[in-house]
Steps between C-alpha positions, in 0.01 A plus 500: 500500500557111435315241723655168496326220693735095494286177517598124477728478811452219725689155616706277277719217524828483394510436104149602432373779340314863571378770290476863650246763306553904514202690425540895379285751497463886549773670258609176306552717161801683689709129605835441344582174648307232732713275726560271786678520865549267805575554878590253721461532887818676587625579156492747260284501212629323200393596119371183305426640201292757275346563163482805254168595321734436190491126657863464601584273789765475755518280800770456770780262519308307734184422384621477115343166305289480813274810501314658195366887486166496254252842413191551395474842398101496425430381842816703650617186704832346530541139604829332682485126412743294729602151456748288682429707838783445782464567899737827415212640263297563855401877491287751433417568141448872398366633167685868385419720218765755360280821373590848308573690681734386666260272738505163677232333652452193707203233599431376820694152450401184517671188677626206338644238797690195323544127743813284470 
């Protein structure tokens, strides 16, 4: 089993920054792939972006030039930096970890309200 527990949400205004921390522990040796989701109120939950334990990144349309994935693998945390911040980047911010087996876990979310 994979705990995952998201810090670093809070208010921000519009063009500032926030950084969001993932913390993993329990069976981190079995994780593929450590990632990043959002939910609106009302909407459905939209994929920002992931990393590999190799250390490849990919990000969503949406959040590309804005948004950057980052590991550390000795203290098996994951870290979403995000810059420019608009009013549509209000959600909640959930942490996800891709395991073998076939395996997905989630945190708890955390979050992250953005003012015009």
């Amino acid at each position: 089993q994979v705990k995952l527990v998201e810090s670093g949400g809070g208010l921000v205004q519009a063009g500032g920054s926030l950084r969001l921390s993932c913390a993993a522990s329990g069976s981190i040796f079995s994780i593929k792939a450590m990632g990043w989701y959002r939910q609106a109120p009302g909407k459905q939950r939209e994929f920002i972006g992931m990393v590999t334990t190799a250390g490849f990144t990919s990000y969503a349309d949406s959040v590309k030039g804005r948004f950057t994935i980052s590991r550390n693998n000795a203290e098996n945390t994951v870290s979403l930096q995000m810059n420019d911040l608009k009013p549509e980047d209000t959600a909640v911010y959930y942490c996800n970890a891709d395991s073998n087996p076939r395996m997905r876990y989630w945190g708890q979310g955390t979050q992250v309200t953005v003012s015009p």
